[in-house]
Structure formats: C-alpha cells, structure tokens
C-alpha positions in Angstrom: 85.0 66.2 114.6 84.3 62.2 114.1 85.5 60.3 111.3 82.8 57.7 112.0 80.4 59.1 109.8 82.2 59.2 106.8 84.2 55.6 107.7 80.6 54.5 107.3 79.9 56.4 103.6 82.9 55.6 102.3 81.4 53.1 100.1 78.2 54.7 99.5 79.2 58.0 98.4 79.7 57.8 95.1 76.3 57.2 94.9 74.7 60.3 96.5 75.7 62.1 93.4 73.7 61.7 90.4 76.6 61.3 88.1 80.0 60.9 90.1 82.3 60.7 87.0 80.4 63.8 85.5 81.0 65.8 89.3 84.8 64.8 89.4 85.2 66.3 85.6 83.2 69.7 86.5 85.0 70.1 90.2 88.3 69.2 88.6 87.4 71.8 85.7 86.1 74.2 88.1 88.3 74.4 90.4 91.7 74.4 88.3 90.0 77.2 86.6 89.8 79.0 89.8 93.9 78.1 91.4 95.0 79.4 87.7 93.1 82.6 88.5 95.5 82.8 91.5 98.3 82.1 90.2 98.5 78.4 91.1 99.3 76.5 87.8 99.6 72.6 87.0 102.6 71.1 89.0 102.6 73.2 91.8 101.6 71.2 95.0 97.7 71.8 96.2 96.6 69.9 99.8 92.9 68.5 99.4 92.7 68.6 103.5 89.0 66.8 103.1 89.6 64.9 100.2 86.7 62.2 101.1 86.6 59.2 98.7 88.5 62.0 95.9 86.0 64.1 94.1 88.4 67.2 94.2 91.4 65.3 93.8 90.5 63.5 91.2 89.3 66.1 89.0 92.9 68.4 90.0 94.6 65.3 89.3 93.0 65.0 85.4 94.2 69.1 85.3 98.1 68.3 86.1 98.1 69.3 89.4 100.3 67.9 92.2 97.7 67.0 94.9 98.5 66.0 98.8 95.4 64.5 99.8 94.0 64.1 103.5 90.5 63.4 105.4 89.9 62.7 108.9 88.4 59.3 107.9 90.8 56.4 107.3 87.7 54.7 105.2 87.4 57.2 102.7 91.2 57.3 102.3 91.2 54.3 101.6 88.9 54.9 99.1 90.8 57.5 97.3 93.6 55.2 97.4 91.7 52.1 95.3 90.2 54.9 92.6 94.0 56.1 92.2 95.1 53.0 91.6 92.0 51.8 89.3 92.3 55.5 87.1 96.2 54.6 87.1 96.4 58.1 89.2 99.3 59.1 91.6 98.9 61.5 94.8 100.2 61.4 97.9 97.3 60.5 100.7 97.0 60.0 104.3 94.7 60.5 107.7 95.2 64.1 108.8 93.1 66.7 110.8 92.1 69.9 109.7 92.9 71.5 112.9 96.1 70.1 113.0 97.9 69.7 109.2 99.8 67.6 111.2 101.7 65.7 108.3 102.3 68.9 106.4 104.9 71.3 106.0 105.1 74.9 106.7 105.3 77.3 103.9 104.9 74.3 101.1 101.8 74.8 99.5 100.3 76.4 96.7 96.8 76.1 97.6 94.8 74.3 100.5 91.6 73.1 99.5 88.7 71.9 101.6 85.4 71.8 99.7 81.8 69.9 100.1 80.8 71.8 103.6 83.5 69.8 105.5 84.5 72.7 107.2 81.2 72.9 109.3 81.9 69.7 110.7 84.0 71.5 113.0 81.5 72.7 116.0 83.2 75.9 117.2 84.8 78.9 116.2 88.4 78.1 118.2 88.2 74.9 115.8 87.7 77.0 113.0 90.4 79.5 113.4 92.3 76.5 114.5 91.8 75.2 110.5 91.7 78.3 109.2 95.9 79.7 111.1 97.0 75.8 110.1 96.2 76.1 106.4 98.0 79.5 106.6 100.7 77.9 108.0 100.9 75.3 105.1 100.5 78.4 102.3 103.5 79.5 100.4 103.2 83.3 100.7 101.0 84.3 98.2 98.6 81.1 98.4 95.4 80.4 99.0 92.7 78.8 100.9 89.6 77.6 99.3 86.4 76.5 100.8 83.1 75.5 100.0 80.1 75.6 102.0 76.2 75.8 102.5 74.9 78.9 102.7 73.0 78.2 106.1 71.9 82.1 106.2 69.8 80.8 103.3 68.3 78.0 104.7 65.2 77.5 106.9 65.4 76.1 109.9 62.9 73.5 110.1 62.9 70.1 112.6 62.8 68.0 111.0 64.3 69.0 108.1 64.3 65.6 105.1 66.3 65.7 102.0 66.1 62.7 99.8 68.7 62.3 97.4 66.6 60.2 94.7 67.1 56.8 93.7 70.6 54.8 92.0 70.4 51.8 90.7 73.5 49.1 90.8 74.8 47.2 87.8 73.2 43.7 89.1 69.9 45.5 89.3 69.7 46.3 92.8 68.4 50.0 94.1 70.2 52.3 96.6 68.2 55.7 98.5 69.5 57.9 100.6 68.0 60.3 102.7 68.8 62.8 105.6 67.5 64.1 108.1 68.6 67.3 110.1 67.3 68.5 113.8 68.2 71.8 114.9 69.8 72.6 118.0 70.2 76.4 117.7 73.1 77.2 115.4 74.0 73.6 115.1 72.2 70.5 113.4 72.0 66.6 113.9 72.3 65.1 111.0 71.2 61.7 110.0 71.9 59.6 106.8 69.5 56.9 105.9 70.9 54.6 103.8 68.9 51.8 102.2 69.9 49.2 99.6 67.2 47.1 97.5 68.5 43.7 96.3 67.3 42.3 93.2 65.4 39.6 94.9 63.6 42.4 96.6 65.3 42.1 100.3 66.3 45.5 101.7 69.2 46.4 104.7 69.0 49.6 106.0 71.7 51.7 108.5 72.3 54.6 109.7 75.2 57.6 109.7 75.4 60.2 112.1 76.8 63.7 112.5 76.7 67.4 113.3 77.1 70.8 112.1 77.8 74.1 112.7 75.7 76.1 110.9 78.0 78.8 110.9 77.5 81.8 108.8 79.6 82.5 105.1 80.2 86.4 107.1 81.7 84.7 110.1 83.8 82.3 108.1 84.9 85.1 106.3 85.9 86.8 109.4 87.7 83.9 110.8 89.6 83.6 107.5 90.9 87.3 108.2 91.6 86.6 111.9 93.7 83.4 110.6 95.8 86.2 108.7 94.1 85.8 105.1 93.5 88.6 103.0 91.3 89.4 100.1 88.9 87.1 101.5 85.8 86.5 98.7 82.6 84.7 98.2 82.4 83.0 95.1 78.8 81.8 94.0 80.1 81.4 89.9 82.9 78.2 90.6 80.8 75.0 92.4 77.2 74.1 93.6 78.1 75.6 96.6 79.4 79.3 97.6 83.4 79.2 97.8 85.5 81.3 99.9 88.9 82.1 98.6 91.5 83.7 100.6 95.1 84.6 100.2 98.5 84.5 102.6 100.2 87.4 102.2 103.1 87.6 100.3 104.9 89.8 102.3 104.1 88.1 105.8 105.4 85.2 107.2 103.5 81.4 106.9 102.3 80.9 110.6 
C-alpha cells in the first residue's frame, strides 16, 4: 500500500467530486445516521483510518462526533489539517497504517471507519485480515467497523477500462479534468489518474497518479470481517454511493 498516489491528489481531490461541500454534508449526514443506528452517539470517539483530505471527518465533525483521523499519505493529512483549521474544526490527525493502527489504542473506539474503496488498496487477503483483526483491536466491545467499497462483482472487466470524471472549473477561470484509466491483471487493476489543468491563457500541464487494487469481492470482505472476529457482518447499499459493510465486536469477547 503506497501513499504516493494520494501525496500526489492531495490537492486535486476536492475537485473529482462534483460538489465537495454538498459530499461532506450527505457523508457526514449519512454516516452519523448509520453510528446512531449502532449505538454510537455524538461525543463518543470514531477513528476515520483513511480519512484522505477529510470528506468523512468533516461531515462527523459538523454531527458532534469526536473524530481520530489517519491516512497512509502525509499529503492528504496535511490537507485535513488546513480545512480544520479554515472550518475552525478540531480532530486529532496523524500518518497511520491500516494494517498497523499503530497510534491507537486498544479497546478505545466507538467506531472505526474507512470509507471511499480505500480498503482495496491493500493487495492481499493477509493485509486484509491484518486491517480488518487491528480495527477489532481498536473497537470498544460492542463497536463497529464500517467500510465502503466498489462492488467489483458488478463491474466488467474491460482493458482498458476509462472513467472521466467531467470537467471543474477554478475561480480565476482556469479548467481541471480528470480521468482514469484501469488495466486488469486478473483480480487486481492498475490504475491510472490523468490529471490535466487548463489555464486561462489556454496553456495546459498534465501528470500522472498511479496505483493498484484488489478487486476483491463484498462476500470475501465479508468473510474476512468474520475471521477478524466481527459479527453481524452486513451489506448496506441504502447509506453512501457505495455498498458499506458494517460489522460489530462483540460485547462479550475481548478487543484483540
């Protein structure tokens, strides 16, 4: 898992969403509507373990929860951290691994979110159940893990695969596309992210992200999940724009 990719989106990926502001207010919504459904109510302490530039933890933060936040890349972070500070917002953030929780304790959260397919950035199912047994750790008996991802049993596999993401346009008139494009390599994908800006005197700059994914099944996540100790693991398609997967520590076991 690289944080190169998203070091280099960072300040881009607002911009890949039609409306950002309008996304954090419906994930923030969403979602809070979803932790009060299980149990987890404003003030108790949620970890956003791939917070990105904040999408998720600034819409928990507008719902009076008390959000840890943590991503892989030290750019998007960073990120978070200047849209905290411009929304006059307060969480705690830092660089973390979602195989690793490393700067969390055991047994002290309420919920542990991960959310925009970042969990497929992990390439292998001993990463996976790696995530999956150290966000159990991190639970509070009686907590919950929530994910969202693709549904990649959905999608057809195609090389090469392009998805445009339409056109934004800047305040000083200048034009931003993105595009990617995926390559298959059996149950995995290349991914890359063109990203092209148009100044207003018409001169363009181009570059280019790269990543891969594990286009691993919503029935084997599921599975992991349960293998990780979860129970009541559920697919959710009524919450975001993607399928979420909830799961819960149980409240008579043990945090691992």
């Amino acid at each position: 898992m690289t944080s190169s990719f998203y070091d280099h989106l960072a300040p881009h990926y607002h911009l890949l969403y039609g409306d950002w502001e309008g996304a954090i207010r419906h994930q923030g919504q969403a979602l809070a509507a979803l932790l009060a459904e299980e149990g987890v109510q404003p003030g108790d302490p949620v970890l956003d373990a791939a917070c990105g530039i904040g999408t998720q933890t600034l819409g928990l933060l507008a719902h009076g929860h008390r959000v840890i936040a943590s991503d892989i890349s030290g750019a998007a972070v960073q990120r978070l951290q200047a849209e905290l500070r411009r929304r006059s917002l307060v969480a705690q953030t830092g660089v973390d691994d979602l195989r690793t929780l490393a700067r969390v304790a055991s047994a002290s959260m309420a919920a542990v979110l991960a959310c925009d397919n970042s969990v497929p950035h992990l390439l292998t199912d001993a990463d996976l159940l790696a995530c999956f047994r150290q966000a159990h750790r991190c639970l509070r008996p009686g907590g919950s893990l929530v994910i969202s991802v693709r549904d990649y049993a959905a999608i057809v596999r195609k090389t090469p695969d392009v998805h445009p993401y339409g056109m934004r346009r800047g305040a000083d008139g200048s034009r931003f596309i993105a595009v990617q494009v995926w390559e298959w390599d059996g149950d995995h994908y290349d991914l890359r992210m063109y990203l092209t800006t148009e100044a207003p005197d018409g001169s363009c700059t181009t570059s280019v992200a790269t990543s891969r994914y594990y286009a691993v099944s919503i029935e084997r996540l599921s599975a992991l999940m349960r293998e990780a100790g979860f129970a009541d693991v559920q697919r959710r398609d009524d919450v975001l724009f993607q399928p979420v997967l909830v799961g819960r520590a149980p409240r008579e076991g043990l945090a691992r």
